[in-house]
Backbone as a printed PyTorch tensor [residue, N CA C, xyz], in Angstrom:
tensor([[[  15.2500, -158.2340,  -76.0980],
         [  16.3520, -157.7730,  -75.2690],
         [  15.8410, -156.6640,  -74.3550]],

        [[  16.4110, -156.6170,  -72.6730],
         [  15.8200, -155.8120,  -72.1930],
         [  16.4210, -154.1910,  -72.4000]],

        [[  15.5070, -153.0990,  -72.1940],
         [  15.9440, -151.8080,  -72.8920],
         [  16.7510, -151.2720,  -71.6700]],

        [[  16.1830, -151.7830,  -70.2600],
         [  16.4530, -151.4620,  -68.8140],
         [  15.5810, -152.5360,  -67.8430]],

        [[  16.0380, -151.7250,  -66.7030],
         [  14.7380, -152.2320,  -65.6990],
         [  14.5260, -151.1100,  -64.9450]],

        [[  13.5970, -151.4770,  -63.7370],
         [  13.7980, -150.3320,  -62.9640],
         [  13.1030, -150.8730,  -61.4590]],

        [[  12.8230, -150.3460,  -60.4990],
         [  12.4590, -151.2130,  -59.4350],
         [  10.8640, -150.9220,  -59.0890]],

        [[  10.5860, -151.3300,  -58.7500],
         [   8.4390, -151.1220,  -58.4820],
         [   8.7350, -150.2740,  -56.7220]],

        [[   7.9450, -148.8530,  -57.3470],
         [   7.8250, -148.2510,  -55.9290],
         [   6.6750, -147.8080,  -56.1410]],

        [[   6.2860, -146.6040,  -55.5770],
         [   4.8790, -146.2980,  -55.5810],
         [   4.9430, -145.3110,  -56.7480]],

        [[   5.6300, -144.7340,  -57.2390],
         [   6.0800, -143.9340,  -58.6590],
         [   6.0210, -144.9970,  -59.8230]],

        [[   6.1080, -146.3550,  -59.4150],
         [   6.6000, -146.9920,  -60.8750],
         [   5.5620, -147.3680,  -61.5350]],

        [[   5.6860, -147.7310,  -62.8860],
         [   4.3110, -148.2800,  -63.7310],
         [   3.7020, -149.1870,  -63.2140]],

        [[   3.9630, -149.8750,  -61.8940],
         [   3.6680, -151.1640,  -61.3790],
         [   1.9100, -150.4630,  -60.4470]],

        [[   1.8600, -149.2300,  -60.1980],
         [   0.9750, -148.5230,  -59.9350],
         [  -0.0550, -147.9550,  -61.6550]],

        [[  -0.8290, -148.3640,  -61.8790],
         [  -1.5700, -147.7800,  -62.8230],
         [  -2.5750, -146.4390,  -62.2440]],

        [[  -3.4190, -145.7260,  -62.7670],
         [  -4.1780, -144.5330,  -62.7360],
         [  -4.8950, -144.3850,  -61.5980]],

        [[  -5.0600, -145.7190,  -61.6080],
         [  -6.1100, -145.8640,  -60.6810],
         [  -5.7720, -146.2040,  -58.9150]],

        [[  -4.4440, -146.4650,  -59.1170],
         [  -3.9900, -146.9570,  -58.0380],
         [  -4.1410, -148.1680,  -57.5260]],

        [[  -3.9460, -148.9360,  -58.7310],
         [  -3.4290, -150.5330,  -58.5060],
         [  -2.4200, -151.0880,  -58.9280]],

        [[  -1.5960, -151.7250,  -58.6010],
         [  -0.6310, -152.9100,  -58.9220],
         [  -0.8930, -153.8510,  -60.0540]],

        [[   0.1250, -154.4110,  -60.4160],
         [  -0.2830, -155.4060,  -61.2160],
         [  -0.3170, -156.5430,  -60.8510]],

        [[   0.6470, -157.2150,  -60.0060],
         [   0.6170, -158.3580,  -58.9730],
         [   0.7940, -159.5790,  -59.7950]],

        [[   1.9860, -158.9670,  -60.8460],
         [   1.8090, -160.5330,  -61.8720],
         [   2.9630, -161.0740,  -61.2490]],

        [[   3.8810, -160.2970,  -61.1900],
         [   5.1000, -161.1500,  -60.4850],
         [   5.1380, -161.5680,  -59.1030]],

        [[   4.1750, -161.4000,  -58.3830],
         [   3.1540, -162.1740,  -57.2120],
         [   2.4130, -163.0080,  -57.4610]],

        [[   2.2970, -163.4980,  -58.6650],
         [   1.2330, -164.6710,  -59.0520],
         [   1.8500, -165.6840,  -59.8120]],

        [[   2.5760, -165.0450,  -61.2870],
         [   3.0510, -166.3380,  -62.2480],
         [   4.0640, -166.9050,  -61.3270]],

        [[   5.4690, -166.6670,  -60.7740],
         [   6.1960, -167.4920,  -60.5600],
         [   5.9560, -168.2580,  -59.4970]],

        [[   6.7610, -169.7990,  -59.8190],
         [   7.4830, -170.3150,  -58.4760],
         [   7.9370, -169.5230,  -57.4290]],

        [[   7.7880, -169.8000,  -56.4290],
         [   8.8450, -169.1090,  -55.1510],
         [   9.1470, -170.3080,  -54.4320]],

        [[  10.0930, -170.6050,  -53.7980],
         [  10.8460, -171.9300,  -53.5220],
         [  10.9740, -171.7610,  -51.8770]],

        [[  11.1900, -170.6080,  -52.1270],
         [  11.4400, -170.0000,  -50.1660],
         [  10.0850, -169.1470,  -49.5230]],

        [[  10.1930, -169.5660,  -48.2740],
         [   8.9350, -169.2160,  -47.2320],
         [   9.0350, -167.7310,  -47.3680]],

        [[   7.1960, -167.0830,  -47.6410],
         [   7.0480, -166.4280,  -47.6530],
         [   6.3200, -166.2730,  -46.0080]],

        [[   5.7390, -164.6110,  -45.3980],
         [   5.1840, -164.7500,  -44.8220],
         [   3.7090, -165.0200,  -44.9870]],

        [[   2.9830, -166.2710,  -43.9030],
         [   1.8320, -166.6110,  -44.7930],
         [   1.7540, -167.7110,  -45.0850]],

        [[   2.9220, -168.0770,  -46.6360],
         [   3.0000, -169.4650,  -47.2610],
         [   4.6420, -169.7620,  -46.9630]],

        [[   4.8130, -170.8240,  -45.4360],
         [   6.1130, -171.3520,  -45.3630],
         [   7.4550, -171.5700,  -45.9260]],

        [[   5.9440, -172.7590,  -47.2360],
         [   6.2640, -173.5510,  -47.8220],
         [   6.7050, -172.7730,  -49.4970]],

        [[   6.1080, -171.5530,  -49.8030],
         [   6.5770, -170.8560,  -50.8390],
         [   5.2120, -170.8940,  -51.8490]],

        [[   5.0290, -170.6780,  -52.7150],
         [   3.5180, -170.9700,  -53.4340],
         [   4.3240, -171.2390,  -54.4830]],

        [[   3.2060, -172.7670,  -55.2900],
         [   3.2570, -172.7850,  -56.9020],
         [   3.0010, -171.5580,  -58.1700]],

        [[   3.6350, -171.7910,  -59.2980],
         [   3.4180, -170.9230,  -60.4570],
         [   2.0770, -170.7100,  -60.4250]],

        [[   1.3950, -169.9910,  -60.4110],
         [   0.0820, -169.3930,  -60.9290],
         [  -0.6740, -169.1670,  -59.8690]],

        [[  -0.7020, -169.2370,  -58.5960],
         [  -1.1410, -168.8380,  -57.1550],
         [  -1.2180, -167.4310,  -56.6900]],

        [[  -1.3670, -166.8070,  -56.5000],
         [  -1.5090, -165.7450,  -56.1130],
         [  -1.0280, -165.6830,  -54.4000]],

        [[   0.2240, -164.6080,  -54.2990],
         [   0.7850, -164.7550,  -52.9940],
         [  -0.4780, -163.8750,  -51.8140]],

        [[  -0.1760, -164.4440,  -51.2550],
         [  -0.7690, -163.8750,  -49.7570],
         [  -1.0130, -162.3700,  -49.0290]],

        [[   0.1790, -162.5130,  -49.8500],
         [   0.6370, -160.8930,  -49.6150],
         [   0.1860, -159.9590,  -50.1290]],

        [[  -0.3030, -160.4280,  -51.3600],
         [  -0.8090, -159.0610,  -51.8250],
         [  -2.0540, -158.6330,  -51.8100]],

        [[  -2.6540, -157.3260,  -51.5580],
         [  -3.7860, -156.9000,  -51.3180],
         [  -4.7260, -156.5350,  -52.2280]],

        [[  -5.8970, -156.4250,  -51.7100],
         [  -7.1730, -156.2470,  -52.9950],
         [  -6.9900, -155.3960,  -54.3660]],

        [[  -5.4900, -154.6730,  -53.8580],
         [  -5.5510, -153.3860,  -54.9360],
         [  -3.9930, -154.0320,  -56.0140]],

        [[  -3.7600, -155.2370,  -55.8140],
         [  -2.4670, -156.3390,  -55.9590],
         [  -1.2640, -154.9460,  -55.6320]],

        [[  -1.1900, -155.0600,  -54.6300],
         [   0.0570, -154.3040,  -54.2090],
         [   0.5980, -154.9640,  -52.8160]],

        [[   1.4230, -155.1860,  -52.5710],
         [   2.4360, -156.1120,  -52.1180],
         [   2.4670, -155.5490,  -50.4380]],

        [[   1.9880, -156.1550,  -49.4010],
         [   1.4450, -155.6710,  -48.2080],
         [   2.7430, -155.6190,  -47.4540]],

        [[   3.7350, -156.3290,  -48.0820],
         [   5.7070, -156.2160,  -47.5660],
         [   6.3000, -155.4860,  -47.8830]],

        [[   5.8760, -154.7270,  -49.0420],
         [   6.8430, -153.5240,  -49.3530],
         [   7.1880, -152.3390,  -48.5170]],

        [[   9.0150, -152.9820,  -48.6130],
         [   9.0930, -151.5340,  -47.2120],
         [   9.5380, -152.1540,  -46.4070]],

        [[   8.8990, -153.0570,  -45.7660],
         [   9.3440, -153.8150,  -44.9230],
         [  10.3490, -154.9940,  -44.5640]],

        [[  10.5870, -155.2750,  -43.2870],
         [  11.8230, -155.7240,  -43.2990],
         [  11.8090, -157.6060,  -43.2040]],

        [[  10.3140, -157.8480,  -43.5860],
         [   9.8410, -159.2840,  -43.5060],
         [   9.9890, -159.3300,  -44.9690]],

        [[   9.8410, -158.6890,  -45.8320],
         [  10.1770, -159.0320,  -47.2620],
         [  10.9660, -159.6600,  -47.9950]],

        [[  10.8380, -161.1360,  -48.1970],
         [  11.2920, -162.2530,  -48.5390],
         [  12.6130, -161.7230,  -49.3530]],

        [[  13.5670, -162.1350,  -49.3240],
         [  14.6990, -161.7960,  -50.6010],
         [  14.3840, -162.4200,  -51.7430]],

        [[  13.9620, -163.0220,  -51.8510],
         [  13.2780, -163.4340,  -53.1650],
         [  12.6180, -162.0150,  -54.3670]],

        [[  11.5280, -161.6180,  -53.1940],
         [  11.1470, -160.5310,  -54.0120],
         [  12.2510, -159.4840,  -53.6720]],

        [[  12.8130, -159.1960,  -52.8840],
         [  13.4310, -158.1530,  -53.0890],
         [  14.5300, -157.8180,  -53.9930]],

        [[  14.9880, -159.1060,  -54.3770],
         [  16.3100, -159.1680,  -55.5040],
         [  15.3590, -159.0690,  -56.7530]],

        [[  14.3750, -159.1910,  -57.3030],
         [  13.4280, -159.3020,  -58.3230],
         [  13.0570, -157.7710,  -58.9160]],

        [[  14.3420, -157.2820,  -60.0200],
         [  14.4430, -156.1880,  -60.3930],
         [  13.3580, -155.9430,  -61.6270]],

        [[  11.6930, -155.1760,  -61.5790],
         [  10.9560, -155.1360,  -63.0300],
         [  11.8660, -154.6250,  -64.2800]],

        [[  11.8130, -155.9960,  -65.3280],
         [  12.2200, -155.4000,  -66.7870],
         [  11.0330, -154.8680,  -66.9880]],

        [[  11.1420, -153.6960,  -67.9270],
         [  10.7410, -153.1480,  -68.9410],
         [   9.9360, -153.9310,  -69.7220]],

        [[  10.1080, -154.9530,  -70.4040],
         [  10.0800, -156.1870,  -71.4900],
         [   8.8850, -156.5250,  -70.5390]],

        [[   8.9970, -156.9430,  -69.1990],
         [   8.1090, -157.4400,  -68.8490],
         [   6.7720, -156.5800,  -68.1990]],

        [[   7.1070, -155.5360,  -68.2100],
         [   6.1510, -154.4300,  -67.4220],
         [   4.9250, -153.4520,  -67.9810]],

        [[   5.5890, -153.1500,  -69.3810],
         [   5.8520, -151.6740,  -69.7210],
         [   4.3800, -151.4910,  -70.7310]],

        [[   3.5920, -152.7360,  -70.3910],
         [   2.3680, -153.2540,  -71.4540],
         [   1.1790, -153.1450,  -70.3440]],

        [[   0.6620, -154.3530,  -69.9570],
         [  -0.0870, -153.9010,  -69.4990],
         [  -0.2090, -155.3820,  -68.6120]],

        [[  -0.9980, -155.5720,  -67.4560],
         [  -0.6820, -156.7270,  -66.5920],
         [  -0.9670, -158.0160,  -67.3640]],

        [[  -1.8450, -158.3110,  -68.3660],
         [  -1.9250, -159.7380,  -68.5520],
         [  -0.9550, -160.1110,  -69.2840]],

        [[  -0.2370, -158.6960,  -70.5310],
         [   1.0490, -159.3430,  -70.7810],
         [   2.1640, -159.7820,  -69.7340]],

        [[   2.0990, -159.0070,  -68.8370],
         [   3.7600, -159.0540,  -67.8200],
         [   3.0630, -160.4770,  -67.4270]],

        [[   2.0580, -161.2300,  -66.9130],
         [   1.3660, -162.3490,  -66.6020],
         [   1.7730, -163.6540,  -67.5170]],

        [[   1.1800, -163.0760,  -68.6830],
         [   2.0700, -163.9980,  -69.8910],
         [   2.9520, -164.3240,  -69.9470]],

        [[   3.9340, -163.5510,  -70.2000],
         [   5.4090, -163.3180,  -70.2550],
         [   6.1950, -163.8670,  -68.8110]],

        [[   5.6580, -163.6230,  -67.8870],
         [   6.0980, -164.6560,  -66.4510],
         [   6.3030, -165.8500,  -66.6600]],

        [[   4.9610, -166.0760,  -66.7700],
         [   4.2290, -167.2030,  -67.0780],
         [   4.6530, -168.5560,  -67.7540]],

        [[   5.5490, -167.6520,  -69.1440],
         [   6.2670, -168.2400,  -70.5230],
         [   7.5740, -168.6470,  -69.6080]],

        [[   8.0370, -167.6110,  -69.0480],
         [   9.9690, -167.7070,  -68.3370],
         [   9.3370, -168.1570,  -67.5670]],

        [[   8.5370, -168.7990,  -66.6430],
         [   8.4420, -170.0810,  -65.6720],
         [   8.6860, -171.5930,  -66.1710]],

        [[   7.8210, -171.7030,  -67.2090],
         [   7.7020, -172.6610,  -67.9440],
         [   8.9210, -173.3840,  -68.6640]],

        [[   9.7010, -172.2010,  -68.5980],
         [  11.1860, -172.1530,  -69.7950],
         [  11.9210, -172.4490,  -68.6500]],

        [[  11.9090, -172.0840,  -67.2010],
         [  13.0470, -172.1690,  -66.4760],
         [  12.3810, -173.3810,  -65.1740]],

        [[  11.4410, -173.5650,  -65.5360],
         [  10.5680, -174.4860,  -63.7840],
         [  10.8770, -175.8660,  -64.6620]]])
């Protein structure tokens, strides 16, 4: 059950020490709607376009930022570990819902 969520900014755990992203929820899911980049949307396990060497999301902020990701609030449940779990755990709720 989730404890909360909270949203990925440059404060959030979605930034580690080092100053990278995790970029899992840019990679495990489906996206169905055109991103900029990929029209057509990318398959589960692809890695979007968008995101940069450091997996941080080159739309954030901006006003090209698909609603897709922008309605896409980080749980806790899925975050709060470390990226290959939140990867996993995508990964699993793709599978369960694709």
């Amino acid at each position: 059950m989730p404890v909360g969520t909270f949203i990925a900014t440059d404060s959030s755990p979605c930034i580690d020490k080092v100053g990278k992203g995790c970029g899992a929820c840019c990679v495990a899911p489906s996206i169905t709607t055109p991103i900029p980049g990929m029209p057509d949307g990318k398959p589960s396990g692809v890695r979007c376009v968008q995101l940069d060497n450091n997996d941080l999301c080159k739309l954030f902020g901006k006003p090209e930022r698909p609603k897709v990701c922008l309605d896409f609030d980080v749980d806790i449940d899925i975050c709060f570990n470390n990226k290959e779990h939140a990867y996993t755990y995508l990964i699993e709720l793709e599978s369960l819902t694709g």
